[in-house]
C-alpha positions as CSV (number, residue, x, y, z in Angstrom):
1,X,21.1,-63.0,-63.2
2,X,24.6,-63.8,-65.1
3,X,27.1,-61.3,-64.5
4,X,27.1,-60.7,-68.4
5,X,23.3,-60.0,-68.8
6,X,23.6,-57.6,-66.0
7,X,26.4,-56.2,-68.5
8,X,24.2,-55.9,-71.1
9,X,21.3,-54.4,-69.2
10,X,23.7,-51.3,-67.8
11,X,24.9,-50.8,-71.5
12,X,21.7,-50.7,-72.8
13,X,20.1,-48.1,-69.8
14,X,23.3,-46.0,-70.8
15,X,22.7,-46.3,-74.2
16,X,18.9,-45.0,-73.7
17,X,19.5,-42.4,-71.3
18,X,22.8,-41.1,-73.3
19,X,20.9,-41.2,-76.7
20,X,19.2,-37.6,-75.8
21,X,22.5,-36.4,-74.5
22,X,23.8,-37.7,-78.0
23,X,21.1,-35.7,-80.1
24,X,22.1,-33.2,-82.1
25,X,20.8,-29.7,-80.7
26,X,18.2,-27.7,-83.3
27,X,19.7,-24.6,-85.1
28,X,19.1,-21.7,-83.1
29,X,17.4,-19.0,-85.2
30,X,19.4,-15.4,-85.0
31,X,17.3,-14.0,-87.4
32,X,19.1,-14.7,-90.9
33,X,16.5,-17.0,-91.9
34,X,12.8,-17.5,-92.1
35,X,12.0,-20.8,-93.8
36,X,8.2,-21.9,-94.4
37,X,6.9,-24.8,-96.6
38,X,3.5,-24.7,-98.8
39,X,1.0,-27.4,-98.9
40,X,3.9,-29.9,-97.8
41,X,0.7,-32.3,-97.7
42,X,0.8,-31.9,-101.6
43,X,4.7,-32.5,-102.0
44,X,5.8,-34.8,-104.4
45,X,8.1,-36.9,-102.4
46,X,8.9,-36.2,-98.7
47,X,9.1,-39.5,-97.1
48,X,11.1,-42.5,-95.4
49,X,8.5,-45.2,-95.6
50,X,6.4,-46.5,-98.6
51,X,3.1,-45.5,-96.6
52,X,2.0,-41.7,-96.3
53,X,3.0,-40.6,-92.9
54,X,2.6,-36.9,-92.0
55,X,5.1,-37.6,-88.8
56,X,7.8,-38.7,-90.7
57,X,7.4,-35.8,-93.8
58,X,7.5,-33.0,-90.8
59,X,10.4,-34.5,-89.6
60,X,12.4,-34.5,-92.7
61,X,11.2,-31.3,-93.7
62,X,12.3,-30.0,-89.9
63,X,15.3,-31.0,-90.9
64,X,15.5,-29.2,-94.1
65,X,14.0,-26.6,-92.6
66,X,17.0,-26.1,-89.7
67,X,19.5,-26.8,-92.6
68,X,18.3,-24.0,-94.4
69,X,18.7,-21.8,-91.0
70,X,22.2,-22.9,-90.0
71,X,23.4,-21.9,-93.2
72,X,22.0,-18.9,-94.0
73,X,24.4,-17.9,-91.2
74,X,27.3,-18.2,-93.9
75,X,25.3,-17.1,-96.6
76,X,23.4,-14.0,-95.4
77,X,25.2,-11.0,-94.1
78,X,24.1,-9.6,-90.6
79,X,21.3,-6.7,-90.6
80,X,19.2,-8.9,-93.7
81,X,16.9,-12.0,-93.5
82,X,16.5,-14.5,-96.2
83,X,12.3,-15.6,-96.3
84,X,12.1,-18.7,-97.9
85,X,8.8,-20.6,-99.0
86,X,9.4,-24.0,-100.0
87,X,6.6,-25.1,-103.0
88,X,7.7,-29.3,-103.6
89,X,10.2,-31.6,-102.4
90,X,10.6,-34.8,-104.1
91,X,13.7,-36.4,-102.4
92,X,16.6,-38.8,-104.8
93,X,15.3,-41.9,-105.5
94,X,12.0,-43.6,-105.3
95,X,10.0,-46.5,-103.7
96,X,9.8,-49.5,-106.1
97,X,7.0,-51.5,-104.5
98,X,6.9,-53.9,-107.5
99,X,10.0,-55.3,-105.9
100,X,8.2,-57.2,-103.7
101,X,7.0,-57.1,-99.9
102,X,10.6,-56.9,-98.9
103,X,11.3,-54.3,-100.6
104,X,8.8,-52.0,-100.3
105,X,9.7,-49.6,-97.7
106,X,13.4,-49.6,-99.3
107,X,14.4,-46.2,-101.6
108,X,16.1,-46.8,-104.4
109,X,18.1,-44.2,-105.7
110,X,19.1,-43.8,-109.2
111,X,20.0,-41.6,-111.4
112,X,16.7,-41.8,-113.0
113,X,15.4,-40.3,-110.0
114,X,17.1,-36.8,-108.7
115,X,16.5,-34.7,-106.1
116,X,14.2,-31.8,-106.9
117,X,13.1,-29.1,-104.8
118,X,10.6,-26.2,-105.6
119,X,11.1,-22.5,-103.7
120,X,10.7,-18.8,-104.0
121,X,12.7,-16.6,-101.8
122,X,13.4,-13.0,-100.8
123,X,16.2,-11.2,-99.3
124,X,15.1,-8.1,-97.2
125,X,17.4,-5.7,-95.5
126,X,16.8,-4.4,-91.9
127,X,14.0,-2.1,-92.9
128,X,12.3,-4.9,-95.4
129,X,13.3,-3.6,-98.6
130,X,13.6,-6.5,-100.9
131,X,17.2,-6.5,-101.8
132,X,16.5,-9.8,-104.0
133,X,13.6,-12.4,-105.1
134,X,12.9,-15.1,-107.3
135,X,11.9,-18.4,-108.0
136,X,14.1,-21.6,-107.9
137,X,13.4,-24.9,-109.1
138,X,16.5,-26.8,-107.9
139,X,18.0,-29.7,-109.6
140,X,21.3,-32.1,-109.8
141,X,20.9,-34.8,-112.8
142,X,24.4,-35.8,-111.7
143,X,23.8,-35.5,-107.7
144,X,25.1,-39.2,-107.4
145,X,28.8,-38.1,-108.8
146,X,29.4,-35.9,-106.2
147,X,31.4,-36.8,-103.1
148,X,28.7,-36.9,-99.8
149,X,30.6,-36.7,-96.6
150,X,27.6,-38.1,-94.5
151,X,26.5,-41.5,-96.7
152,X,24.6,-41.9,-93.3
153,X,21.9,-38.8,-94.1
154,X,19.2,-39.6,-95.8
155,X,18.6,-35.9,-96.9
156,X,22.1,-35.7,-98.1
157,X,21.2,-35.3,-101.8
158,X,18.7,-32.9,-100.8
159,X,20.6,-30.6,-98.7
160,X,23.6,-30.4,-101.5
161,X,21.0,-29.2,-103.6
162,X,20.3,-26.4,-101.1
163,X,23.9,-25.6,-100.7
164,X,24.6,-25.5,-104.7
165,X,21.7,-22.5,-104.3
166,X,22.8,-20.8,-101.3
167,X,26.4,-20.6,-102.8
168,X,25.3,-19.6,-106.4
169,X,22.5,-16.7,-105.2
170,X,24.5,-15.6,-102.2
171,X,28.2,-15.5,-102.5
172,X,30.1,-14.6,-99.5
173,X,31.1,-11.6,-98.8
174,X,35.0,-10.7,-98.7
């Protein structure tokens, strides 16, 4: 074997056994946050691929779900938890399979198509009083004019959205 495949074959075993070192590590959960999702099976859009894939839609909505966790920590004083229930998802942008073969598992995002997501909520103190409720049905017809600090995440869009809510129904406390 050439010295330089040999190079290439250490790199590449460091690269896979380094790549779970690399992960990032799941919210831990200190009890701010409860975070549950309805029917995601009916959802409008939850999806990397042009196929249905229930796989991939847990995994995005895992990740929405942790995002949701992490920052209620900002968001929710200590002593109350914030129960959400998430009722649709459809993500920015859309699959435009009359592209063509090589196109179809590509999202296009536009502004035509915004993110939207669906949810009803509740605030509860230490004793489950409801401090606060509603319904939200979150949208951003400009979410592509806003300056996105991780281009790379494909639930960027989505997750502004949940921040816009978190910071308009739960200012900080001073």
């Amino acid at each position: 074997m050439k010295p330089y495949h040999r190079l290439l074959c250490a790199i590449a075993g460091l690269l896979a056994v380094s790549s779970g070192w690399a992960a990032e590590p799941a919210a831990k959960s200190d009890g701010r946050a409860e975070v549950t999702f309805a029917h995601p099976e009916k959802f409008a859009d939850v999806r990397s691929y042009y196929s249905e894939n229930d796989k991939d839609r847990d995994a995005l909505l895992d990740q929405l779900k942790e995002y949701i966790v992490l920052k209620s920590k900002t968001y929710v004083p200590e002593g109350q938890k914030l129960l959400v229930t998430v009722t649709d998802v459809d993500m920015a942008g859309d699959f435009e399979p009359w592209r063509g073969p090589a196109m179809q598992d590509v999202r296009v995002v536009k502004d035509i198509y915004p993110p939207k997501i669906d949810l009803e909520f509740k605030l509860v103190d230490a004793k489950g009083a409801v401090l606060k409720e509603g319904k939200r049905q979150l949208r951003d017809l400009a979410f592509q004019m806003k300056i996105s600090i991780n281009r790379d995440d494909e639930l960027r869009y989505e997750k502004a959205l949940l921040d816009d809510w978190l910071r308009d129904d739960f200012p900080r406390q001073k």
